[in-house]
KEVO-161952 format. One line per 2 residues: for each residue x, y, z of C-alpha. Coordinates in Angstrom, 2 decimals, always signed. Layout:
N
X/Y/Z  ...
***
This chain:
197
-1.79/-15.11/+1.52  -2.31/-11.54/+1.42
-3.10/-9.74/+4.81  -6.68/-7.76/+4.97
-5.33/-6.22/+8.28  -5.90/-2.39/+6.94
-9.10/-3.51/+4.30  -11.70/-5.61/+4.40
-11.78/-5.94/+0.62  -11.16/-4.41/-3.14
-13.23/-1.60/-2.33  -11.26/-0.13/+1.02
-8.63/-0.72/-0.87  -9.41/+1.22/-4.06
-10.82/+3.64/-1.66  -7.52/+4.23/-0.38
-5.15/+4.49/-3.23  -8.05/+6.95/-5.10
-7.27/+9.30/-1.91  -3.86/+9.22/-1.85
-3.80/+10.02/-6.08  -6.41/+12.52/-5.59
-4.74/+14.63/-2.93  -1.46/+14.06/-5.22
-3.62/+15.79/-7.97  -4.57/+18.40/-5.71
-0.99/+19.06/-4.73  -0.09/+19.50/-8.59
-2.97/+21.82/-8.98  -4.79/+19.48/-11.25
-7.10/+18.61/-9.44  -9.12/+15.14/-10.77
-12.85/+16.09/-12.00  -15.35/+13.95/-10.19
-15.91/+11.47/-13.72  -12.15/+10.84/-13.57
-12.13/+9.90/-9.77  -15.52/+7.49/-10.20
-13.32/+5.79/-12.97  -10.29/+4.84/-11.09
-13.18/+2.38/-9.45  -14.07/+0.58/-12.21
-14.08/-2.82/-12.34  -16.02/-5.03/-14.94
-16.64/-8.07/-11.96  -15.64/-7.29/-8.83
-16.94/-4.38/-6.24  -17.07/-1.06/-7.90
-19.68/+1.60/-8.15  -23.32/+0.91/-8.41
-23.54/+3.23/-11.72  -20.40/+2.39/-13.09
-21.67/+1.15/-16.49  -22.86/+4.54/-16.89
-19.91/+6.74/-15.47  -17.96/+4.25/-18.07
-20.09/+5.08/-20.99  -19.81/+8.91/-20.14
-16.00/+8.74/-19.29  -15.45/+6.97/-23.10
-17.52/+10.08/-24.17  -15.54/+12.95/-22.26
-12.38/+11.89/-21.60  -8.80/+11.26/-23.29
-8.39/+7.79/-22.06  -4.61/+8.00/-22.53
-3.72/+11.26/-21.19  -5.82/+10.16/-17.90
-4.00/+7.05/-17.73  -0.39/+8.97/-17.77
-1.95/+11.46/-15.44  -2.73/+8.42/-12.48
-0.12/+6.75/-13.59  +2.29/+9.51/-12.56
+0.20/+10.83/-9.59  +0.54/+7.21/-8.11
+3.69/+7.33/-8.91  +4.69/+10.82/-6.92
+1.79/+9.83/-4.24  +3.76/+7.06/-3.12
+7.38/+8.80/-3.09  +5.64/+11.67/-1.30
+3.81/+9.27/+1.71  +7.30/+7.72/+1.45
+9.20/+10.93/+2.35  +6.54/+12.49/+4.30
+4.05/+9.83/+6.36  +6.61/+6.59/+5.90
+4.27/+4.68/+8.21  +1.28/+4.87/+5.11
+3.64/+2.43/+2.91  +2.29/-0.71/+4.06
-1.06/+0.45/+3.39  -0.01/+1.43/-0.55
+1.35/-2.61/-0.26  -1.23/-3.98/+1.12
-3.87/-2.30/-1.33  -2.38/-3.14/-4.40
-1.59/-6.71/-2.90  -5.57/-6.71/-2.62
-6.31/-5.44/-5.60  -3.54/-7.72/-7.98
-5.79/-11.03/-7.09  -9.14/-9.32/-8.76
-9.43/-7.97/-12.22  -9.23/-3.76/-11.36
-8.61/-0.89/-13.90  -6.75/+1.18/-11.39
-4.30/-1.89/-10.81  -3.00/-1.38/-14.31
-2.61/+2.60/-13.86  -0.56/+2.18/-10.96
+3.22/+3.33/-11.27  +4.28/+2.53/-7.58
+8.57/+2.36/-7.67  +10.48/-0.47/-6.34
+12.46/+0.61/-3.53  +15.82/+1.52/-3.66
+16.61/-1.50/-0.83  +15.10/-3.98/-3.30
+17.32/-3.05/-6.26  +20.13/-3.10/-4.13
+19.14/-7.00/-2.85  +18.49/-7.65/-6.52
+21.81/-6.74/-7.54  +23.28/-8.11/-4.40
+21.52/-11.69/-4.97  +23.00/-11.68/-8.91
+26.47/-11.06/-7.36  +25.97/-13.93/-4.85
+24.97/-16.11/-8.16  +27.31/-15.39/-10.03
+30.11/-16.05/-7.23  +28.49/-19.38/-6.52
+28.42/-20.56/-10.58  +32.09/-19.49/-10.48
+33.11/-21.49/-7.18  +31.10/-24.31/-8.51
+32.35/-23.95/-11.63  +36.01/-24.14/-9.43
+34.99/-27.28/-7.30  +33.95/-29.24/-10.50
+37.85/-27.81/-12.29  +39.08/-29.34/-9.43
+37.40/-32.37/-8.70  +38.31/-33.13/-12.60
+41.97/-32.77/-11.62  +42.05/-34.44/-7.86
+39.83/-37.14/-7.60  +39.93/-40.48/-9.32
+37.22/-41.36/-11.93  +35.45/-43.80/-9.55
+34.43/-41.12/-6.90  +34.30/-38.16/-9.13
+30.68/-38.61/-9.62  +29.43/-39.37/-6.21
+31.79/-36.13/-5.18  +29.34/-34.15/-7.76
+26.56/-35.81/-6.09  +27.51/-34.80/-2.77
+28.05/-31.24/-3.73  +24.63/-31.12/-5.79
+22.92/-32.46/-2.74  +24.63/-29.80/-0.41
+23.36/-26.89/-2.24  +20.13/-28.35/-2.67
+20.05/-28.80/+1.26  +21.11/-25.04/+1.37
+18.75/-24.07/-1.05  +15.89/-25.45/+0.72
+17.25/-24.31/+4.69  +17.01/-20.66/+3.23
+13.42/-21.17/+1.60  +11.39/-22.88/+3.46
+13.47/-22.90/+7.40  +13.19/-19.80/+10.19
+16.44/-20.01/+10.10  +16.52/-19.16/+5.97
+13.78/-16.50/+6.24  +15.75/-14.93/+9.16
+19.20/-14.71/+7.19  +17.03/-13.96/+3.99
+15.49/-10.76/+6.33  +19.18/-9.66/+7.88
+20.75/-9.55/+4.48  +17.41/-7.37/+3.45
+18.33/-5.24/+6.29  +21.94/-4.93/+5.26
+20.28/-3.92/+1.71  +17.95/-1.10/+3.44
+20.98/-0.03/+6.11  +23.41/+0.02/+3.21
+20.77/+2.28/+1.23  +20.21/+4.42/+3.92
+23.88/+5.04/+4.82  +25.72/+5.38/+1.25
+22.87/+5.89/-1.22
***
């Protein structure tokens, strides 16, 4: 469900992120011209504009659709690692308006070039590790249930251990307890990021 705690819908939230890539603009000394900043509203069925079939029209007449695209598309890009390095506490708003804007059908959705934090490539990488190292120990357990056990309880050994990391599977996704390890090994990520990287 996405949270509406900052924006009461599409347009507050477009509102936003247009700020944040104008003043970016402004910062590079390219500043956007008023067409180009009506545009990054535009939306074919959800809030936009009242004229925007017009601005549209005109835009498609001015403009170099692709160089304005790579322009926002970089000026989100350095908006966002500048709010990151200079007003941290504006990052859940850049989150929470693209959230927004990802369930309705919005150009400026598609210009958007927002990074993934560093924390979440780390926990990426991280969670392939743990995968791997849990195909190879079960990959281990089955090697050695194939030499230990006897051939009538082999099988309901491989059950067991199939139902044991389902169990585990399902304690971390759906339990507090799962969400809260899930969150401290985030943490680590982000603490680990912040200390080394």
């Amino acid at each position: 469900m996405i949270s509406h705690e900052n924006f009461a819908d599409s347009m507050q939230a477009k509102r936003f992120l247009v700020s944040r890539i104008s003043a970016e603009a402004h910062r590079q000394n390219d500043d956007l011209s008023d067409l180009e900043e009506k545009m990054l509203y535009f939306s074919e069925s959800f809030p936009t504009l009242p004229d925007m079939q017009e601005i549209a029209r005109e835009f498609e007449e001015q403009a170099d659709i692709d160089a304005f695209e790579a322009r926002i598309g970089v000026y989100s890009k350095n908006a966002y690692a500048y709010d990151r390095n200079e007003n941290p506490e504006m990052i859940h708003l850049w989150k929470e308006a693209r959230a927004i804007l990802k369930t309705e059908d919005h150009l400026l959705t598609g210009l958007l070039h927002l990074p993934r934090p560093l924390a979440d490539v780390v926990w990426l990488i991280l969670a392939a590790f743990g995968l791997i190292f849990i195909m190879l120990c079960f990959a281990a357990a089955a090697e050695w249930i194939q030499r230990n056990v006897p051939d009538q309880t082999r099988d309901n050994v491989l059950m067991l251990l199939i139902a044991i990391i389902a169990t585990g599977t399902a304690v971390v996704k759906f339990t507090a307890v799962g969400k809260k390890l899930a969150n401290w090994f985030g943490e680590i990520a982000y603490k680990f990021v912040d200390r080394f990287i």
